[in-house]
C-alpha positions in Angstrom: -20.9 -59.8 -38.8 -18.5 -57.9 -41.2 -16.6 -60.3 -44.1 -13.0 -59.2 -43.2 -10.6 -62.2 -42.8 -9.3 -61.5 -39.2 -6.8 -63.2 -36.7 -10.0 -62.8 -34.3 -13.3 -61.6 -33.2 -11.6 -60.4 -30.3 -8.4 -59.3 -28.9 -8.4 -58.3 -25.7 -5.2 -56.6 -24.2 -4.7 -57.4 -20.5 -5.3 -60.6 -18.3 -6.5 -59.2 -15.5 -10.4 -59.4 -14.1 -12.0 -57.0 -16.5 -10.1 -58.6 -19.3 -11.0 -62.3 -18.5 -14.5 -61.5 -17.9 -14.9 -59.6 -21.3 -12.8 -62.6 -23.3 -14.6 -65.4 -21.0 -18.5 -63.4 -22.1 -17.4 -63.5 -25.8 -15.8 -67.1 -26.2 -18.5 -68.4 -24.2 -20.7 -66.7 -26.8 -19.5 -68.6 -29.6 -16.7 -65.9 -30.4 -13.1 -66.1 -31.3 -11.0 -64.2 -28.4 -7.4 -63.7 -27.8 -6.1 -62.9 -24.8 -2.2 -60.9 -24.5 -1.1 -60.3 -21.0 2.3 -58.1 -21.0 3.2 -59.5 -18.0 5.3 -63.1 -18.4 3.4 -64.7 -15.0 1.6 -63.4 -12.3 2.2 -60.7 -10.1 1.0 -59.6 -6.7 -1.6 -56.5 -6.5 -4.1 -55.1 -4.4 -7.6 -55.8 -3.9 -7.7 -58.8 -1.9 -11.0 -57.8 -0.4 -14.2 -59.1 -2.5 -17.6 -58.2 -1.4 -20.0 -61.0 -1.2 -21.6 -59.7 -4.6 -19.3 -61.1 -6.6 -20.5 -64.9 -5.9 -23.5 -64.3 -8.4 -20.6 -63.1 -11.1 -18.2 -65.8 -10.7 -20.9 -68.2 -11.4 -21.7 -66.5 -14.3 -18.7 -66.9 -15.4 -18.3 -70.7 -14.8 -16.0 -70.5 -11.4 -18.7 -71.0 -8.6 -17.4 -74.1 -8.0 -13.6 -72.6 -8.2 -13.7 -70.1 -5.7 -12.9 -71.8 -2.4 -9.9 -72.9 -3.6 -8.2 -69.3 -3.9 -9.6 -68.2 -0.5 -7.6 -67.1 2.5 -10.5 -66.1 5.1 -14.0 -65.1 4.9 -15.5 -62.3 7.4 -19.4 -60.8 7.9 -18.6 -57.4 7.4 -15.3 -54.9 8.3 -14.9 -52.8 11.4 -14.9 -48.9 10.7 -13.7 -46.0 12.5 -14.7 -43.1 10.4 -15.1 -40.0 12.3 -16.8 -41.4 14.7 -16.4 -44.4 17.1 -15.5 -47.9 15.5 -18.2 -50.0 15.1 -18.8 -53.3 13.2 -20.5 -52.9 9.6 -21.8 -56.5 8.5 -22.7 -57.2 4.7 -26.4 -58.4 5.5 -28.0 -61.7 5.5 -31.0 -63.4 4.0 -32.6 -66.7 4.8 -29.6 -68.5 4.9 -27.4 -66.5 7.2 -25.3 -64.3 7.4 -23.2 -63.1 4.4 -19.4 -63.3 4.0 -17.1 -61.6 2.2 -14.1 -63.1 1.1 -10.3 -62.6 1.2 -8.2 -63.7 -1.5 -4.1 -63.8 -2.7 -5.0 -61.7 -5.9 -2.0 -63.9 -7.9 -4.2 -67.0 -7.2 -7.6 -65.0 -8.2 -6.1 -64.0 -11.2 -4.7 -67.6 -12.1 -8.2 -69.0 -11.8 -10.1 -66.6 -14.0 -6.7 -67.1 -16.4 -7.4 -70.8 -15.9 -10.7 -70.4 -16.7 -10.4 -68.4 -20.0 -8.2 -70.6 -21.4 -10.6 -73.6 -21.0 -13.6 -71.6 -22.7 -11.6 -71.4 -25.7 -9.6 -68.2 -25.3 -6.0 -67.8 -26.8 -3.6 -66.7 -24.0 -0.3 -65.2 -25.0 1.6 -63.9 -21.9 4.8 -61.7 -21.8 3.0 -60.1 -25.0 2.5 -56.4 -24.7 0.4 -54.7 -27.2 2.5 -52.0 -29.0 0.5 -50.1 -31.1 -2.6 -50.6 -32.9 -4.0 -51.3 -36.7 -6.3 -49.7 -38.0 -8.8 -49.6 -41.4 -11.8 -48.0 -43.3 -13.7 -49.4 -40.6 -12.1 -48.0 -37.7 -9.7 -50.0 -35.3 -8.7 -53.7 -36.9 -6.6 -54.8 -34.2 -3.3 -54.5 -32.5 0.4 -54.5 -32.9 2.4 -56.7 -30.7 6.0 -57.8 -30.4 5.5 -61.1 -32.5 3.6 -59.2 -35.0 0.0 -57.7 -35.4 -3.2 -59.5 -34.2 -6.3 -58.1 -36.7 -9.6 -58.4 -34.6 -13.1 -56.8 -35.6 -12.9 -56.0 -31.6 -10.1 -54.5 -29.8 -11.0 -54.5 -25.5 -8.6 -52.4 -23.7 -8.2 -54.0 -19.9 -4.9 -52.6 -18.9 -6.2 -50.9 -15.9 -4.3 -47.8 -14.9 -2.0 -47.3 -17.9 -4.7 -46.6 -20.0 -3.1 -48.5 -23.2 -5.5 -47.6 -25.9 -6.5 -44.7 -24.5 -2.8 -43.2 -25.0 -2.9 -45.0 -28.5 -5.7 -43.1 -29.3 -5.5 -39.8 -28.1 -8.0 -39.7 -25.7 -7.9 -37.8 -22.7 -9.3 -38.5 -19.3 -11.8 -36.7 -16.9 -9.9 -36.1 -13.4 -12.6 -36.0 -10.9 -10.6 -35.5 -7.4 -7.0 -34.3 -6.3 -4.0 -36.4 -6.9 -4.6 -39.4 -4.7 -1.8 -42.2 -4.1 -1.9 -44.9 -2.5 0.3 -47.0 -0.4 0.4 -51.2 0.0 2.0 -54.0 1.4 1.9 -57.0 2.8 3.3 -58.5 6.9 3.8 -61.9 8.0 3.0 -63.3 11.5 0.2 -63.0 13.7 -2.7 -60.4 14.5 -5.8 -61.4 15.7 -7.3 -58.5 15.6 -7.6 -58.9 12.1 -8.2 -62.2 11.5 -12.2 -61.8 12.8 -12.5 -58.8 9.7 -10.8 -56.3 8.0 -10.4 -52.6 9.5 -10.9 -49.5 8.1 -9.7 -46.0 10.0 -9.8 -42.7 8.1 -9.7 -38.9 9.0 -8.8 -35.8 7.9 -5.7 -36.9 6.7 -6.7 -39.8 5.0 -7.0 -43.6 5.6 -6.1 -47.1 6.5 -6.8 -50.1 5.7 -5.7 -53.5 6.9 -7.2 -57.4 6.5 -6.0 -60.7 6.7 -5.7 -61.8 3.0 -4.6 -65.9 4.3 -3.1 -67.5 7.4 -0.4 -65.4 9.0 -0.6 -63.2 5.6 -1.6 -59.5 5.9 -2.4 -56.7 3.8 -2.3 -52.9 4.5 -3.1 -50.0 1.9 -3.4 -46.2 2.9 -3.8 -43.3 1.2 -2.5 -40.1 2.6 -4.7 -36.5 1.4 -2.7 -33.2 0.1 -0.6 -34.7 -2.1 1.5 -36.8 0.5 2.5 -40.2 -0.6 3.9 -41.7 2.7 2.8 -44.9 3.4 1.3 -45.9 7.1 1.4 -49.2 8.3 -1.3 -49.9 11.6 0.4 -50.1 14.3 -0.9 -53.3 14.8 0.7 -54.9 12.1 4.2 -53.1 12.5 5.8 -56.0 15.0 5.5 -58.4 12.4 7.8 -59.0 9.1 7.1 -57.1 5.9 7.1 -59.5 3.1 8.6 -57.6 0.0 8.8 -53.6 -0.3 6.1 -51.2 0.2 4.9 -50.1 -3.2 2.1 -47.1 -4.7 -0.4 -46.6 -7.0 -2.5 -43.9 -8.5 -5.7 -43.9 -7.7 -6.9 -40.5 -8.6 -10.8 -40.3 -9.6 -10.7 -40.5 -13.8 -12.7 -41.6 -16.2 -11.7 -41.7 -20.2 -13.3 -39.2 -22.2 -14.8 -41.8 -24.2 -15.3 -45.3 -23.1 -15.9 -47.5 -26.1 -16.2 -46.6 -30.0 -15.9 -48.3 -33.7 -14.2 -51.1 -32.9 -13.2 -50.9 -29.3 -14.3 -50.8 -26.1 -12.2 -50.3 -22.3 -13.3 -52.2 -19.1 -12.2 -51.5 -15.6 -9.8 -49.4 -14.8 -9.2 -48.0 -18.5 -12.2 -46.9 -18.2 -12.8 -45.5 -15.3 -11.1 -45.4 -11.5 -11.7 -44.3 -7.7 -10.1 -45.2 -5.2 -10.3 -48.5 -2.8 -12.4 -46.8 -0.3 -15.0 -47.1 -2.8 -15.1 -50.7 -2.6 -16.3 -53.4 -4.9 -13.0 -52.7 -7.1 -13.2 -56.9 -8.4 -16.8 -56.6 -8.6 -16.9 -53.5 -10.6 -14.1 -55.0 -13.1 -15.6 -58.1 -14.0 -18.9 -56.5 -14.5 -17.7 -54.2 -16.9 -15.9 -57.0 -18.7 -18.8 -59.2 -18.6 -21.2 -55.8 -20.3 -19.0 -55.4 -22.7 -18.4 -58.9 -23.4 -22.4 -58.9 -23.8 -22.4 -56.1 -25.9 -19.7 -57.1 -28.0 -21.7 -60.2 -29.2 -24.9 -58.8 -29.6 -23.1 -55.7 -32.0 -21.0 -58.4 -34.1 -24.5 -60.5 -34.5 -25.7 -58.4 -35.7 -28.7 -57.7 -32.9 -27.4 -54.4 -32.1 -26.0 -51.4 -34.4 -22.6 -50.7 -33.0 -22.4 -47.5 -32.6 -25.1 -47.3 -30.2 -23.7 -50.3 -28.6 -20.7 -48.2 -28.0 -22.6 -45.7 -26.8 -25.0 -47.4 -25.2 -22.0 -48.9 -22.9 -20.0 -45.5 -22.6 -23.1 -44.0 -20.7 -23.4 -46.8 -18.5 -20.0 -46.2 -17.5 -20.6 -42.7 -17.1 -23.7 -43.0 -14.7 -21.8 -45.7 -12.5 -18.7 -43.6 -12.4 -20.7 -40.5 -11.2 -23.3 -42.1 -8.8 -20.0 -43.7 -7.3 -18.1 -40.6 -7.1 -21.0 -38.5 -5.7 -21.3 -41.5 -3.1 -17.9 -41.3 -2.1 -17.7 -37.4 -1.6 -20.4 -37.8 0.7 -18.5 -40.5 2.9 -15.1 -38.1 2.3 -17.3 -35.2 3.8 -17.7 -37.3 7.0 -14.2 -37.3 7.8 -13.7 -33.5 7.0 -11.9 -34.2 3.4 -12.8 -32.4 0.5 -11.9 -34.5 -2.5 -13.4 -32.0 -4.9 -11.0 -32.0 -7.9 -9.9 -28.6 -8.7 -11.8 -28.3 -12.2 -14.8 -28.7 -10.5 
């Protein structure tokens, strides 16, 4: 480990899942992490729906015993109508039953895995946006912040979509598909039609999700192809009250140009994104965290060189991101939607 006197091993900028998993992987490493979350509390955001998957990761991560407590409903698997007839997809089973996904209020996900990074030893500063960054002879040193700059050996950008360091840095980002928004919100009341498992119903056009995310508490996203960013509730949640407005996000396929270099590394979203119908969005966050996390450790002890740590994690990112896409153009194709991007 280098001799520089620094505020930290580690800052990471967002408090999201990638960015607790990636401060939770170093501090429980023996690492010095701070944490700065732009955001003054939390706020409510999409991807409810967690695969069963993620158990394995959240008891990695010390929470296996935390989980139930932030859980609205479980299900076996989600109904799908995708160009065909709907039918009922289950996640599998083993010896011990059936599997069950889980269905979460994403402000109380997030408050756990916040929760939990503060008791590992992480330094949380919320309402803290990161501002610019410092850098040295040896590459990036840390970050700028309202209340002054935080020098780290490490900076981990995990600010999802908006791409913080990437911006800071200059570096561009790969579109793989066409512009692809997508539309969310959330009804109050009751549907039972959703309360046994979430539904999924796509065409040409584009598609619709909807799940109960807790008692008499539902979600729906859609995404609308050619460009169109019209929302589309199901009609079988449009009797009951909308709690809040509808809101959008980008979603377009994109990947950064470069994932992780001298000094710095992005996980989820800042590194790469598709869009829901991909699934596994959680999953796929705090793994990435919890890799780089790994990574980070083994670089600054000195068990790995670090730039081919960085590399080493950039073309892991790279081979996920593409084995996903191609995955997902293949389930597009079944519908009749090209979602080739037009550099392609």
């Amino acid at each position: 480990m280098d001799s520089r006197h620094v505020d930290a091993d580690i800052v990471v900028v967002g408090g999201g899942p990638a960015g607790c998993a990636a401060a939770i992987a170093c501090a429980t490493r023996g690492l010095r992490v701070v944490l700065c979350e732009r955001e003054p509390g939390l706020r409510d955001r999409p991807g409810e729906t967690l695969h069963p998957g993620i158990e394995p990761l959240l008891a990695q991560l010390g929470l296996a015993e935390r989980l139930n407590a932030v859980v609205g409903a479980r299900h076996k698997g989600i109904w799908i109508e995708w160009g065909g007839p709907r039918r009922f997809e289950s996640f599998g089973e083993d010896q011990n039953g059936p599997w069950h996904g889980f269905q979460v209020w994403r402000a109380d996900f997030d408050a756990m895995l916040l929760e939990r990074t503060r008791a590992v030893g992480v330094v949380v500063h919320t309402d803290c946006a990161a501002t610019g960054v410092l850098k040295d002879e040896a590459g990036l040193g840390g970050i700028m912040t309202p209340a002054g700059p935080i020098s780290s050996r490490i900076v981990v950008d995990a600010t999802g979509a908006s791409r913080w360091l990437g911006r800071m840095l200059d570096i561009g980002g790969v579109v793989r598909s066409p512009q692809l928004i997508a539309r969310y919100g959330y009804r109050e009341g009751s549907c039972p039609a959703r309360d046994e498992a979430p539904l999924l119903v796509g065409n040409v056009s584009g598609w619709t999700w909807s799940a109960r995310v807790k008692p008499d508490l539902y979600q729906w996203t859609s995404v609308r192809f050619g460009g169109r960013a019209v929302g589309a509730v199901p009609d079988e949640l449009l009797g009951l009250a909308a709690l809040g407005p509808e809101r959008g996000a980008d979603v377009t396929w994109r990947m950064a140009e470069q994932t992780a270099g001298p000094g710095w590394f992005m996980v989820g979203d800042a590194s790469a994104t598709l869009d829901p119908t991909s699934s596994h969005g959680v999953l796929k966050a705090l793994l990435s965290g919890m890799t780089a996390g790994h990574l980070i450790a083994a670089s600054l002890g000195g068990r790995a060189p670090a730039r081919e740590t960085a590399d080493a994690y950039h073309q892991w990112v790279a081979a996920m991101f593409a084995g996903d896409a191609d995955r997902l153009r293949a389930y597009y194709r079944q519908i009749g939607a090209n979602l080739a991007s037009p550099s392609m």
